[in-house]
Each structure stands twice: as structure tokens, then as C-alpha cells.
C-alpha positions, 0 to 999 in steps of 0.5 A: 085530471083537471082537479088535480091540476088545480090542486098543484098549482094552488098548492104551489101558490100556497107554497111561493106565499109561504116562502115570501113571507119567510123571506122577510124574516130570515137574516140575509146572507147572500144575493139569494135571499137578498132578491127573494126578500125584494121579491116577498110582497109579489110572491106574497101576492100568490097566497090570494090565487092559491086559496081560488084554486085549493077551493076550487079542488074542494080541498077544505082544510088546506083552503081554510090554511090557505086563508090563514095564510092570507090574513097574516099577508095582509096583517103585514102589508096593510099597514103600509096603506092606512094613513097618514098618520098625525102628531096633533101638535102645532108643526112646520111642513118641510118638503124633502126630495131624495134623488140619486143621479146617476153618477150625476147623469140625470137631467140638471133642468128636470131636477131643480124643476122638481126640487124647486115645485115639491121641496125645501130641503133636496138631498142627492146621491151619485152627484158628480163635480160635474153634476153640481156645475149642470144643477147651479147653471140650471138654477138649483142655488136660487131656489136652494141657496144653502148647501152642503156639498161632497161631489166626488166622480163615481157613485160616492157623491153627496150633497144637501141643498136647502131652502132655509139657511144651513147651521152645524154640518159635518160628515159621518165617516165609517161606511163604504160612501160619505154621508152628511148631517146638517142642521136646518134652521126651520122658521118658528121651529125652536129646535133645529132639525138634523138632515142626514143624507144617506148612500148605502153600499149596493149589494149587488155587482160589488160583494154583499158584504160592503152593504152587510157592513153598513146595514149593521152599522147604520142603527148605532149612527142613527142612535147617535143621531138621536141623542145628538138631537135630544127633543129635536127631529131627524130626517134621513134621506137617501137611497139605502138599496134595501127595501122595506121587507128586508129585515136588516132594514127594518132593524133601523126602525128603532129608537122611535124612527119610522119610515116615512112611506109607511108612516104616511100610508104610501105603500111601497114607494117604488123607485128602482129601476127607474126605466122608460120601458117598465115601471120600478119594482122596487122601493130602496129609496127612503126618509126615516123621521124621528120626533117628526111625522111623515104626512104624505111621500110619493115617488117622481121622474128623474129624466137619465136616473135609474131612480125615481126621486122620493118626495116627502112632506114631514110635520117638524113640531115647532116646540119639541119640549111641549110634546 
């Protein structure tokens, strides 16, 4: 009775690993799916304990698919460990934090604190009129003197704050949220880099569809952004309310842009939810980084965010022609 026991419940294992790794290749069609492709590195997480228990069955063949299964597992997430990678070109080391505040909620003196030790370029989402008066009273525009700002009350705020003066800026129009461009006048990069701050719609509480309809959307803007640039790098930061192993996501990894928590081997970078009681579960913060290279991103505290705040360091080659 034992054994048989034992075999359920590795099979079951087995079965919730399967369906996890389905999850992130499988189109998604509503918040079913949705939560399952979240979920999929947790319920890939499973296929270890069902090889223990089919082995401890003495079910050989089914131990031997089981382990199969594993290697796959592995083959997908691993990548997402080893790094960080690098160009092997003379670079500048440009710090970018992402953080969304929480229909501007979050701690105006803990935000600059963080900005002002870990980043040169800070990008913001739900940043409130009043969440842009708390930063600038908290000393945000001494540290970050340069800006480019859209404060709207709700979720739809944006902003980019820099420490290096500010070229071309502008808006990108077409998604549910207002999103920004600005070119950053690095020093001794000869090709100005493209910052885009980015909030996608959540595809939770309001329809899936808003957030459908950006996901489709955003790698024709990215292309144009990369064209834009020519030889040039783009960084795109923001809070995209999708993780790594959703598959529209990864469809944004196209024309040579890269995830920058993949790319420096952080794994998932979880940001979301960001809560005292529990740890985040999710990463659905990002920067994605084209003719640059992501060195090292990691997550920090955002006091009276939902979010962690990401913070990354990405190599901008300072002669792109010579690469």
C-alpha cells in the first residue's frame, strides 16, 4: 500500500513538472494560464521529487523519463544562473534602477537613498504629481539633476531621472500607459544611449486584453527603437507585469535584446509582491539591453512599494562603430 502510494504521488510530481514546462510555451489566453506560466519555475521544481519517489517505487522506466524530464528542466532554467556575461570592448558602467511606487505611495527618502547609492539613470512607474514633489523635497534632483517626467495621479505616471544631462526625450504613444525615450549623454560614449521607461498594462483586475495588446505591440516598438539607435544601445526598464517564462515576454527577445537578469546570470530577480510578511514571488520587473551588456542586476527594498526596486549595472560600449 506504501508503494503504491509512493508511485501516486511521484507521478503526480512528474505530472505538475510537466505541465510547467508546457506553461511557458503555450500562448496566453486568460488569467488561467497566465498564473500557471508565473508559477512554471515552482511547478517545474516538482520533477526532482518525482524522480525520488518513482525510484523509490522501483518504477525504472518511468524513473529514467522522469530524469529526462529533469535535464530539460534544468537545460531551461540554468542559463538564467551562469554569468554574467561580457562584450570584451572598452565600456562605461551605467547603473539603472527601476521602481514602481505604488500610485506614488512609496517612501520618497528611502527611494533617493537607494537611487542616489546604486544608479546614475532611475526609472519610476505609478509616480503621482505628489510623489514627484516627496522625491524633489527628499533631494532626488540633486543627486539626479536631469529628468524626464510624466506625473499623472493613479497607476500611469512615469518618469527618468539621470545623472548625466538629458538629449532628445519624447513620449511613445500606442499602449494602455504612457512610456518614455530619452537619450543619455553618457561621458566618453560617443553614441548617445536610448533609455525607455516602460509600464505595461496588468493583466489582472482589469481585462486580460489591455495587457495582450501591449505584450503584441511592444516588439515592433522595440524594433523601431533599435533602428532608431543604429550602433547605439537601448536600455528599457520597467515594470512589464510578465515574467521571464511567459512566452509573449520572451518574444520581446528579439533584434539582439536581452534580458539583463538573464544576461548577468541573476536568476529570477524576484520583485513582486513586495511585502513585509513574505518574500516576492515573482519577477515582472525588468531592463532589456541592446548593443550593451548587463553585468550584474539584483532587486532592493522599496518602503510602501508592492514592488522591489531592480537595480542594474549595464557595460555601454563607448565606441559602438569599433564593435
Amino acid at each position: 500500500m506504501v508503494r503504491v502510494l509512493v508511485i501516486i504521488l511521484g507521478v503526480l510530481a512528474v505530472g505538475v513538472a510537466v505541465v510547467g514546462l508546457v506553461a511557458r510555451y503555450v500562448p496566453i489566453r486568460n488569467d488561467g494560464l497566465l498564473v500557471v506560466a508565473a508559477a512554471s519555475p515552482y511547478l517545474m521544481a516538482a520533477g526532482p521529487v518525482g524522480v525520488i519517489l518513482l525510484g523509490l517505487g522501483r518504477l525504472w522506466v518511468p524513473t529514467a523519463l522522469a530524469v529526462c524530464l529533469c535535464v530539460v528542466i534544468v537545460g531551461v532554467q540554468l542559463p538564467r544562473y551562469v554569468g554574467p556575461e561580457t562584450s570584451g570592448l572598452p565600456t562605461a558602467a551605467v547603473r539603472v534602477m527601476s521602481a514602481n511606487l505604488l500610485y506614488g505611495q512609496a517612501d520618497p527618502p528611502a527611494v533617493v537613498a537607494l537611487a542616489r547609492d546604486s544608479a546614475d539613470v532611475l526609472v519610476v512607474q505609478e509616480m503621482t504629481p505628489q510623489a514627484v514633489s516627496g522625491l524633489s523635497a527628499a533631494g532626488l534632483d540633486d543627486t539626479f539633476p536631469h529628468r524626464v517626467i510624466d506625473p499623472r495621479d493613479g497607476a500611469a505616471g512615469i518618469g527618468i531621472w539621470s545623472r548625466y544631462p538629458i538629449g532628445e526625450s519624447g513620449s511613445i504613444s500606442g499602449y494602455a500607459m504612457p512610456m518614455l525615450r530619452a537619450r543619455i549623454r553618457v561621458p566618453e560614449v560617443v553614441t548617445e544611449p536610448i533609455v525607455v521607461a516602460v509600464h505595461l498594462a496588468a493583466p489582472w483586475v482589469q481585462p486580460i486584453e489591455h495587457w495582450q495588446q501591449d505584450m503584441a505591440r511592444l516588439p515592433s516598438t522595440l524594433h523601431e527603437l533599435a533602428r532608431g539607435a543604429g550602433a547605439g544601445a537601448v536600455i528599457v526598464a520597467g515594470d512589464l507585469n510578465a515574467t521571464f517564462d511567459m512566452m509573449p515576454f520572451r518574444r520581446l527577445l528579439s533584434e539582439g535584446y536581452r534580458d539583463a537578469a538573464e544576461q548577468a546570470g541573476a536568476g529570477l530577480t524576484r520583485s513582486y509582491p513586495n511585502r513585509r510578511w513574505r518574500p516576492p514571488m515573482l519577477g515582472i520587473d525588468h531592463v532589456l539591453v541592446h548593443n550593451c551588456v548587463a553585468t550584474s542586476a539584483r532587486t532592493g527594498v522599496v518602503p510602501e512599494s508592492d514592488h522591489r526596486g531592480l537595480l542594474v549595472t549595464v557595460d555601454v560600449p563607448l565606441d559602438p562603430i569599433a564593435s
